[in-house]
C-alpha positions as CSV (number, residue, x, y, z in Angstrom):
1,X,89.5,13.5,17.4
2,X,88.3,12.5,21.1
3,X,89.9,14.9,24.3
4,X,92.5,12.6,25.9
5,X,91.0,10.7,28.8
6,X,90.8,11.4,32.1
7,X,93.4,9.8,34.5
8,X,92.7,7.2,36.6
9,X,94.0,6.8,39.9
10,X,96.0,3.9,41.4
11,X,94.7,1.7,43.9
12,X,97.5,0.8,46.4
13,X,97.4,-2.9,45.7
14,X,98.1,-2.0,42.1
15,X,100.9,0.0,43.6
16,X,102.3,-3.0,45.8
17,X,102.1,-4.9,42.7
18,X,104.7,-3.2,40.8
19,X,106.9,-2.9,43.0
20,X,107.5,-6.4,43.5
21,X,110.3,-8.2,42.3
22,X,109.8,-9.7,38.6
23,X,110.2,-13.6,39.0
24,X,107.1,-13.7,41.8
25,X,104.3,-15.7,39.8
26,X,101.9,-13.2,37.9
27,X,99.2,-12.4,40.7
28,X,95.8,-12.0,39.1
29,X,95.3,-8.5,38.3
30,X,92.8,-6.3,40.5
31,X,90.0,-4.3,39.1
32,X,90.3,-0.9,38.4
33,X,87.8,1.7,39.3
34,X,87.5,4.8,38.2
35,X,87.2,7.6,40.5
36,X,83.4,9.4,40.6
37,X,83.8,12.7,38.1
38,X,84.3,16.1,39.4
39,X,82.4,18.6,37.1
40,X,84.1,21.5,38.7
41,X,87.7,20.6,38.5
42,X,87.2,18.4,34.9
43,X,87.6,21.0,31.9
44,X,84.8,20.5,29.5
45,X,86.2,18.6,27.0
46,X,87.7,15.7,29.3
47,X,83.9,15.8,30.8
48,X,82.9,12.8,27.9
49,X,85.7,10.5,28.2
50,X,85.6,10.6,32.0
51,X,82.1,8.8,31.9
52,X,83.8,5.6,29.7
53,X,84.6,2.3,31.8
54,X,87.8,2.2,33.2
55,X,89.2,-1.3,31.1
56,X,88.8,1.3,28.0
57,X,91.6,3.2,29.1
58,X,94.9,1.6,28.0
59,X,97.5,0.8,30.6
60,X,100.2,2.6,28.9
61,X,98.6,5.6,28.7
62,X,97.4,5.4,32.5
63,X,100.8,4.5,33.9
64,X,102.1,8.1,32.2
65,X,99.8,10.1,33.0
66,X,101.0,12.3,36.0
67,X,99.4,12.0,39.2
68,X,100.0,16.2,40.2
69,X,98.2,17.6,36.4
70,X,94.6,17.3,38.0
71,X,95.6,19.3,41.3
72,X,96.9,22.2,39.1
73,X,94.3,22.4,37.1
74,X,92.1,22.2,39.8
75,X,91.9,25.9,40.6
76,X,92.5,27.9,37.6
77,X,89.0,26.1,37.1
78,X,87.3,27.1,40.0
79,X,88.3,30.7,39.8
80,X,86.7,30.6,35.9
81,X,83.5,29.5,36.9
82,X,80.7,32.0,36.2
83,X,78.6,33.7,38.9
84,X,75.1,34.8,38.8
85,X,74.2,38.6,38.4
86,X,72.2,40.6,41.4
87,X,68.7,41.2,41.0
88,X,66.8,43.6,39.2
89,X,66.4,47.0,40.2
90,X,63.0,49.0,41.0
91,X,60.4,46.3,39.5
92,X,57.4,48.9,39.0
93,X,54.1,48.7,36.5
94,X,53.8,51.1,33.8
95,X,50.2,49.9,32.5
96,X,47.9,47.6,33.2
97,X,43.9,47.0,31.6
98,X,41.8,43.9,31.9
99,X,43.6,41.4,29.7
100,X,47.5,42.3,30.0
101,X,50.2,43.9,32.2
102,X,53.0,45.8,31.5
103,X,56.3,46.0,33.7
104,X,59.3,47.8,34.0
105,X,62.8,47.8,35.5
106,X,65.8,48.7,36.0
107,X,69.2,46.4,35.1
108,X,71.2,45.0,38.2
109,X,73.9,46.5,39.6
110,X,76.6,43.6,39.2
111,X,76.2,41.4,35.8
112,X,79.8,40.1,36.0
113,X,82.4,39.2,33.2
114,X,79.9,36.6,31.7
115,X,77.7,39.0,30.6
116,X,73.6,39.1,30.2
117,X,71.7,36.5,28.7
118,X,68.4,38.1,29.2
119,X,65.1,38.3,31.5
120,X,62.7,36.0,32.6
121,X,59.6,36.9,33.4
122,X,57.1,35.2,36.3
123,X,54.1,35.6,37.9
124,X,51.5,33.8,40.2
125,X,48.1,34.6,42.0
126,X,48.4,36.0,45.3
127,X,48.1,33.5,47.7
128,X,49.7,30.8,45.7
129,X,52.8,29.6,44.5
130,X,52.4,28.4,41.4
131,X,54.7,30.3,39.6
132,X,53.7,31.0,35.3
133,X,56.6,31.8,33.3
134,X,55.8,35.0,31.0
135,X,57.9,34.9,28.2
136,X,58.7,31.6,26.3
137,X,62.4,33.5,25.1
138,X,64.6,35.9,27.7
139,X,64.2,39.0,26.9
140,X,66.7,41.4,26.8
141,X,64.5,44.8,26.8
142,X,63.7,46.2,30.8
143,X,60.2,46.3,30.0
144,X,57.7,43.6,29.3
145,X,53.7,43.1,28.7
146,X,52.4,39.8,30.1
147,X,49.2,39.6,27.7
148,X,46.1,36.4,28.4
149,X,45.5,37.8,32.0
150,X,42.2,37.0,33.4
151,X,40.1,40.2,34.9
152,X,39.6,40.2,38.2
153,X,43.0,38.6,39.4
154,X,45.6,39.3,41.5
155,X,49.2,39.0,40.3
156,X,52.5,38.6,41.8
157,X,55.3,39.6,39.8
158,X,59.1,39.0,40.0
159,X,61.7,39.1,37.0
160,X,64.9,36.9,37.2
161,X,68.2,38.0,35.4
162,X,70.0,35.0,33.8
163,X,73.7,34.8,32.5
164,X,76.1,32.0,32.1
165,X,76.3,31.5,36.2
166,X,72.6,30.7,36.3
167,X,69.4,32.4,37.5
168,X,69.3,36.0,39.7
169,X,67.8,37.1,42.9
170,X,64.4,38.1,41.8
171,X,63.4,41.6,41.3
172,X,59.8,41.7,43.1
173,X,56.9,43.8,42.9
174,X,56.1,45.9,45.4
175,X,52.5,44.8,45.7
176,X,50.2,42.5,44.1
177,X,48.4,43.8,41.0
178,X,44.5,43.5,40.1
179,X,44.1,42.9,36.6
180,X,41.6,45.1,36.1
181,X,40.9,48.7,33.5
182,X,42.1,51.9,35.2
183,X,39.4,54.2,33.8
184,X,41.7,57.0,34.5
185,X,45.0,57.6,36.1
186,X,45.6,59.6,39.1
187,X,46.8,63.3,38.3
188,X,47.2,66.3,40.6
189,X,46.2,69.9,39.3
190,X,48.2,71.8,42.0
191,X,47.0,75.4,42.5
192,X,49.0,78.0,41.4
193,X,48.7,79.9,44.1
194,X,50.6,76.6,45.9
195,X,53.2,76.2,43.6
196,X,55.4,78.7,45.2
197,X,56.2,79.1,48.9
198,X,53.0,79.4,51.3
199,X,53.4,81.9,53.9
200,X,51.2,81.9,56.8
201,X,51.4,83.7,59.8
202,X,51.5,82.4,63.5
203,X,48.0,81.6,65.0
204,X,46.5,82.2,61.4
205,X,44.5,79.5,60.1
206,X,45.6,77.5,56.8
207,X,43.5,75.9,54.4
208,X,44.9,74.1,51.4
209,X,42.6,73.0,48.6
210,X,44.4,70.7,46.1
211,X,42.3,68.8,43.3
212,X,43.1,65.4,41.2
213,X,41.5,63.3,39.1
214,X,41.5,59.8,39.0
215,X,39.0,57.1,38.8
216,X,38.2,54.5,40.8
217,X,38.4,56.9,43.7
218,X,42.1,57.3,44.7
219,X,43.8,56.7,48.0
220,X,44.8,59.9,49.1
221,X,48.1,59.9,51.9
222,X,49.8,63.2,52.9
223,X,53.4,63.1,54.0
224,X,55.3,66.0,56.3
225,X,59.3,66.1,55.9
226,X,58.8,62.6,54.8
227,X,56.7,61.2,57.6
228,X,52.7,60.6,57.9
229,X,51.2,63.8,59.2
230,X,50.3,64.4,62.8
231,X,46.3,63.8,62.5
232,X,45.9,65.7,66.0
233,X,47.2,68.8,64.3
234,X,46.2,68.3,61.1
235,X,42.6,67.3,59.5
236,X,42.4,65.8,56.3
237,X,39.1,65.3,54.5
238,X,39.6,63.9,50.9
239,X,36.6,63.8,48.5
240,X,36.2,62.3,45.0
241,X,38.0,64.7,43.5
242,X,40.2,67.2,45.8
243,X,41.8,67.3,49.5
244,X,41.8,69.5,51.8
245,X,44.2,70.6,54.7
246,X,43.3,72.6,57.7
247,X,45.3,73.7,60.8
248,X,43.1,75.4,63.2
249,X,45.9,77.6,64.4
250,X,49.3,77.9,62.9
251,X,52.8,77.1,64.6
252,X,56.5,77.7,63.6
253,X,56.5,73.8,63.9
254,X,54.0,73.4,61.3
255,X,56.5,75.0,58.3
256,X,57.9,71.8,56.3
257,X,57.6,70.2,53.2
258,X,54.4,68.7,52.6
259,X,53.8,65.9,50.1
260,X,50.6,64.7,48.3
261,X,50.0,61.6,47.1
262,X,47.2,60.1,45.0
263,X,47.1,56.2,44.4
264,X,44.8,54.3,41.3
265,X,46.0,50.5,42.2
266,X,49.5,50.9,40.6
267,X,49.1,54.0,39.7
268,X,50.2,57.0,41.7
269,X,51.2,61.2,41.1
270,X,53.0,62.6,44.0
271,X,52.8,67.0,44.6
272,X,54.9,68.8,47.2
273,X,54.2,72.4,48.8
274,X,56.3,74.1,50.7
275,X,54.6,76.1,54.0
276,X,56.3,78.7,56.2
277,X,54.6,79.8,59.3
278,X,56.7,83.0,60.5
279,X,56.2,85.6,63.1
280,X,58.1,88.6,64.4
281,X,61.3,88.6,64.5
282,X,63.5,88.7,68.4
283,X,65.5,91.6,68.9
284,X,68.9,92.0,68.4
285,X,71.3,90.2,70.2
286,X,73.7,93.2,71.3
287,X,73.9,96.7,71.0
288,X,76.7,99.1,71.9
289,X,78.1,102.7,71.4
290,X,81.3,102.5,69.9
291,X,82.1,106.0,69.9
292,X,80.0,109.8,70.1
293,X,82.1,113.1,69.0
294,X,80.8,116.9,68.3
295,X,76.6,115.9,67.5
296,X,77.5,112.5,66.2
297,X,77.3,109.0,68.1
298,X,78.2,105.7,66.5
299,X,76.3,102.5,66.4
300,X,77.0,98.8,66.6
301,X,74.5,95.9,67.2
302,X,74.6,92.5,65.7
303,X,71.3,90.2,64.1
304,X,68.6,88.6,66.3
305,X,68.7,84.7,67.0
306,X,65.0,84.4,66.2
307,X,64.6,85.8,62.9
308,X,60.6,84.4,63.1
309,X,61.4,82.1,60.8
310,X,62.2,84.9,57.5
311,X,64.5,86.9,56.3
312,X,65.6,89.8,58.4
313,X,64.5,93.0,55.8
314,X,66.1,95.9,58.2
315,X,66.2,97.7,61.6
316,X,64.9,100.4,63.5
317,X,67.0,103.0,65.3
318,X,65.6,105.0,67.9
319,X,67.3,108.0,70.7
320,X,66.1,108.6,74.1
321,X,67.0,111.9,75.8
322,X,67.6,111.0,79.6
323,X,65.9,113.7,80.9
324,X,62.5,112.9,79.8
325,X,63.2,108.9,78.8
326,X,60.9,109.5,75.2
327,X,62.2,107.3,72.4
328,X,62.1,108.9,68.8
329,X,62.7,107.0,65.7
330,X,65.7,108.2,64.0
331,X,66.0,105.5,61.2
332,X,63.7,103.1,59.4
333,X,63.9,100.4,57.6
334,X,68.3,100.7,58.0
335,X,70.1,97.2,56.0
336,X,73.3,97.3,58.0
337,X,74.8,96.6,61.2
338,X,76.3,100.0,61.8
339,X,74.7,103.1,61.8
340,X,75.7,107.2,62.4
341,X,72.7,108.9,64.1
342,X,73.6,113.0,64.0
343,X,71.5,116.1,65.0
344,X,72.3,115.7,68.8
345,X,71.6,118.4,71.1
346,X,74.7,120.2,72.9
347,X,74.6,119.2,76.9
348,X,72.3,116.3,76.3
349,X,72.5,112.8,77.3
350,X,71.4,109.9,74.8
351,X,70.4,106.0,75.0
352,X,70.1,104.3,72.0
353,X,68.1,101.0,71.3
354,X,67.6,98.9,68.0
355,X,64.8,97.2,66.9
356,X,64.8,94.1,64.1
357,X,62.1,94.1,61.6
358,X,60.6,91.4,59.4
359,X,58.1,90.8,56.4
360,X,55.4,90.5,59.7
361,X,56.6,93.3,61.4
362,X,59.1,95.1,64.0
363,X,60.1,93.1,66.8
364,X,58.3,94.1,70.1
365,X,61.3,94.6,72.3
366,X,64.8,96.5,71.5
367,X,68.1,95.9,72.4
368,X,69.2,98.9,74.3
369,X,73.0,100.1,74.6
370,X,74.4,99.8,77.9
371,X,76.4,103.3,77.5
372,X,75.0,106.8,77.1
373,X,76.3,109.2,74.9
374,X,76.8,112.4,76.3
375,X,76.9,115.7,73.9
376,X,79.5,118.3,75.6
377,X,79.0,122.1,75.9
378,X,81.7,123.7,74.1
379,X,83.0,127.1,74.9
380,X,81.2,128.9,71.7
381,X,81.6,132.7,71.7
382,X,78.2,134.2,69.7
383,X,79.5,137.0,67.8
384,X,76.4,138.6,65.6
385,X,77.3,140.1,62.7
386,X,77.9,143.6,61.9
387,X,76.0,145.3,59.6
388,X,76.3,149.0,58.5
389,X,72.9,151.0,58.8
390,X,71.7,152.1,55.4
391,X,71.0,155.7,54.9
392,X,67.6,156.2,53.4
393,X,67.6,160.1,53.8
394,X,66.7,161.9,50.7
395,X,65.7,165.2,49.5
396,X,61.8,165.9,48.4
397,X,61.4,165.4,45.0
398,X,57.8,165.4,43.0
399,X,56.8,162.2,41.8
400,X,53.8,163.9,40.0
401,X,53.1,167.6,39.3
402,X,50.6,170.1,39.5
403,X,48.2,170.7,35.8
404,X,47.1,173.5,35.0
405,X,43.5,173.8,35.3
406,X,40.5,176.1,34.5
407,X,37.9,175.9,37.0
408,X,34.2,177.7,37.0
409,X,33.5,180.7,39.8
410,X,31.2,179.5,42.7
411,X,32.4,175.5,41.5
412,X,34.9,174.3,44.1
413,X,37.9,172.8,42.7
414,X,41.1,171.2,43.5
415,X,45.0,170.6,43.0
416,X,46.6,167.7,42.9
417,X,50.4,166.4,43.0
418,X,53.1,163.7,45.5
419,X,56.3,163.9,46.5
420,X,58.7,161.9,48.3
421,X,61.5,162.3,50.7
422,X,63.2,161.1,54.2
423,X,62.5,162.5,56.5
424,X,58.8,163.3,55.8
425,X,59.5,166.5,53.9
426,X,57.0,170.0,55.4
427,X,54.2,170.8,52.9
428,X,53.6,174.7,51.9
429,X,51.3,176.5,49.8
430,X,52.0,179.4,47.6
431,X,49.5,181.5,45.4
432,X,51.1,184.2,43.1
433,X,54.6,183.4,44.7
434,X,52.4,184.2,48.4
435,X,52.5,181.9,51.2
436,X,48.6,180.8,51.7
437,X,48.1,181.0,55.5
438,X,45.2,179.6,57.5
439,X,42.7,181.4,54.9
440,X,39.4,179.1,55.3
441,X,38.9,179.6,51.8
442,X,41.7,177.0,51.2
443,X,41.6,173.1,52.7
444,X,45.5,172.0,52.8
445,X,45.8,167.8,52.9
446,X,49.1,165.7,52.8
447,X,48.6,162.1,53.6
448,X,51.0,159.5,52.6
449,X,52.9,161.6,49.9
450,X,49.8,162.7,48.3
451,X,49.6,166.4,48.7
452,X,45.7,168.5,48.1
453,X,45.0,172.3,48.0
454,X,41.2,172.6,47.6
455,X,39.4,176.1,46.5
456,X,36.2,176.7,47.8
457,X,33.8,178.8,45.7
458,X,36.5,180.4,43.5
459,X,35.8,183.8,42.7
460,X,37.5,185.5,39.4
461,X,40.0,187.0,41.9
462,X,41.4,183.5,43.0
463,X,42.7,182.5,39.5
464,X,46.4,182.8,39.3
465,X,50.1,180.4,40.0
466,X,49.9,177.9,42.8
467,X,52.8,176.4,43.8
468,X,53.8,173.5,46.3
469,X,56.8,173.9,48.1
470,X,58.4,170.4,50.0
471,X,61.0,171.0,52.3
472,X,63.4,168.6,54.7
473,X,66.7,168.7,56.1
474,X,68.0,167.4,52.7
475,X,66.8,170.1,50.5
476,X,63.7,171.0,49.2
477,X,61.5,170.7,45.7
478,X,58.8,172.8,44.5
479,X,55.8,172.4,41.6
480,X,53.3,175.1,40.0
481,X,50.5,175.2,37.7
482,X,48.1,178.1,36.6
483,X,44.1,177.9,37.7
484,X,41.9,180.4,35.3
485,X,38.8,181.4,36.7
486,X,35.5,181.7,34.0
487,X,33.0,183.7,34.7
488,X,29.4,181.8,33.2
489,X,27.9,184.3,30.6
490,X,24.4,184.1,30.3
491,X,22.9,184.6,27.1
492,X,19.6,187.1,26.4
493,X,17.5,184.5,25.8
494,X,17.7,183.2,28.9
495,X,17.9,186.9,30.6
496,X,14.1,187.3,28.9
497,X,12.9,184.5,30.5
């Protein structure tokens, strides 16, 4: 069945007209027009019938209608209206060769209650304005090739999102596109020496050597902390196939994060490196002797400002006596912020000083406390102990006897034996139980214990019983053997001759 028509409005003759009073002659009736249609505040269906002549409309039906029904629906239309979604995100290329170019992209942000009908894609030659519409259907993917693309051109690129409140912002490429072959796509081969953190030292030189491929030669651009690089400080020479970056002499400034970036057309491949210039460290900020007791001082001192851009690995402590001002190192290499140095001389005065120490090295200057430590002379009685003399006397006693011996007339001979005793025990002689006086026949020795009686040119009459007698005030100790005498016989034989 049709939608009910539209009402017409009253002109205010019409008005006038039917008010009047019944028996006034019929006045000829005025022609009504029909307002101009309002596609915003008309509901669809009611759009047709509002475009038929106004004589169509029966009068009945026009005189009911109520005059208020189009101002209320006024507005409850307007606030269903659709609206169009925002533009399409990060419009990039993801290939491109000599006949055909591939985009990509990322959805809008707002696509509103409508919904998403899809993507259109267009492009033009730079320079122009003729805009080509890439795909005959929307499509609803975020990627799309536009294929038939002459070599040797260059494109603009936009994509419009479209929904039931029209056509989008357009998403834009960043820069116009040659429609050319990439013979190969830009790729950094970072060292892997560079990978990790690059230290360097202050006033050391640094030379960084990165390679890429990429053909037609790439555009090379270096970036510090996200900014071009200072071309006074730095030189950059880029070849065919690597770059290279030199600083003359290193700087604490220099230490960043550098980024590397490599451009075929459309095609880019972006390294970052991180370099640390460092130096030595300052020296600690304070120092100060908490407290000193006995041969013991304690230490305080807290980290440096300037750590030369590292980590702080320890600290050096070091004692000065204050009569000759030397400093000795007492610790190295110390991780805390305290310290206990001991071994301090009684009556002595001390200054301490700390020293901070980095991978590079230990600072040049120390931070020295401000009060001394002073090591008190107690009043220490030296009592040396007392030890009981041992008593080493002892009687003699023989350690090795006298043998027996047989010894030849006219053949000198002698006796052998040692003793021991403390004191030194007194050495005698005795032959047949008879003292042996200062007879030059016998040769008495007794040197170191060891105790001789030699016998010169025995005769048959000297055999008999030695004995040696030791004697000390401890007691005495005596030893005896027998010595025989031969006589040679010589045989007739030998008396012949």
């Amino acid at each position: 069945m049709p939608g009910k028509p539209a009402p017409i409005k009253k002109s205010p003759a019409k008005k006038a007209a039917e008010k009047a009073p019944e028996p006034v002659p019929e006045p000829k009736p005025a022609p009504v027009e029909a307002p101009p249609a309002e596609p915003a505040a008309a509901p669809p269906e009611a759009a047709a019938p509002a475009e038929a002549p106004a004589e169509a409309a029966p009068p009945a039906e026009a005189e009911a209608a109520s005059p208020a029904a189009p101002a209320e629906d006024a507005p409850a239309a307007e606030e269903s209206a659709p609206v169009p979604t925002s533009a399409p995100l990060d419009v990039s290329v993801e290939d491109v060769n000599d006949s055909s170019l591939t985009i990509q992209w990322r959805t809008p942000e707002t696509i509103g209650d409508s919904g998403l009908e899809g993507y259109t894609i267009e492009y033009c030659k730079d320079g122009t304005t003729a805009w080509v519409v890439g795909n005959e259907d929307r499509t609803p993917a975020n990627r799309f090739c536009i294929k038939n693309l002459t070599a040797g051109d260059l494109l603009l690129v936009r994509v419009v999102a479209v929904n039931t409140g029209g056509r989008s912002e357009p998403g834009v490429l960043a820069a116009p596109v040659p429609i050319r072959e990439v013979v190969e796509r830009p790729k950094i081969r970072m060292p892997r020496m560079l990978r990790a953190r690059v230290i360097r030292q202050v006033g050391e030189q640094v030379n960084l050597v990165i390679p890429f491929l990429g053909k037609p030669k790439p555009v090379v651009s270096w970036l510090k902390d996200g900014q071009p690089v200072d071309t006074k400080r730095f030189n950059i020479r880029n070849s065919d196939n690597d770059s290279i970056m030199f600083i003359r002499t290193a700087q604490r400034e220099d230490s960043g994060i550098y980024e590397l970036t490599v451009k075929v057309d459309s095609f880019e491949d972006k390294a970052a490196l991180t370099l640390q210039i460092v130096e030595l460290p300052g020296s600690p900020v304070s120092a100060k002797l908490v407290d000193s007791w006995g041969f013991n001082a304690a230490l305080e001192w807290t980290a440096p400002k300037d750590n030369g851009n590292t980590d702080i690995t320890g600290y050096t402590i070091q004692k000065a006596d204050r009569k000759t001002g030397e400093w000795f190192t007492v610790l190295e290499h110390y991780h805390r912020l305290s310290a206990t140095v001991s071994d301090l001389i009684m009556g002595n005065s001390y200054a301490f000083r700390v020293l901070a120490e980095n991978q590079v090295g230990v600072s040049e200057k120390g931070t020295v406390t401000k009060q001394v430590a002073t090591i008190l002379k107690t009043g220490i009685v030296y009592k040396p102990p007392q030890y009981v003399d041992h008593d080493f006397s002892e009687a003699p006693k023989f350690t090795t006897a006298l043998n027996d011996r047989a010894a030849t007339v006219g053949y000198t001979t002698k006796l052998l034996c040692s003793v021991r005793g403390s004191p030194k025990p007194q050495i005698e002689w005795l032959k047949n139980k008879m003292l042996i006086g200062n007879d030059p026949k016998f040769r008495k020795i007794s040197n170191q214990g060891i105790c001789s009686l030699e016998i010169r040119k025995p005769c048959s009459f000297d055999g008999g019983v030695y004995t040696c007698r030791a004697k000390n005030a401890q007691g005495e100790a005596t030893v005896s053997c027998k010595l025989e005498v031969k006589q040679v016989i010589i045989g007739e034989a030998e008396k012949r001759k």
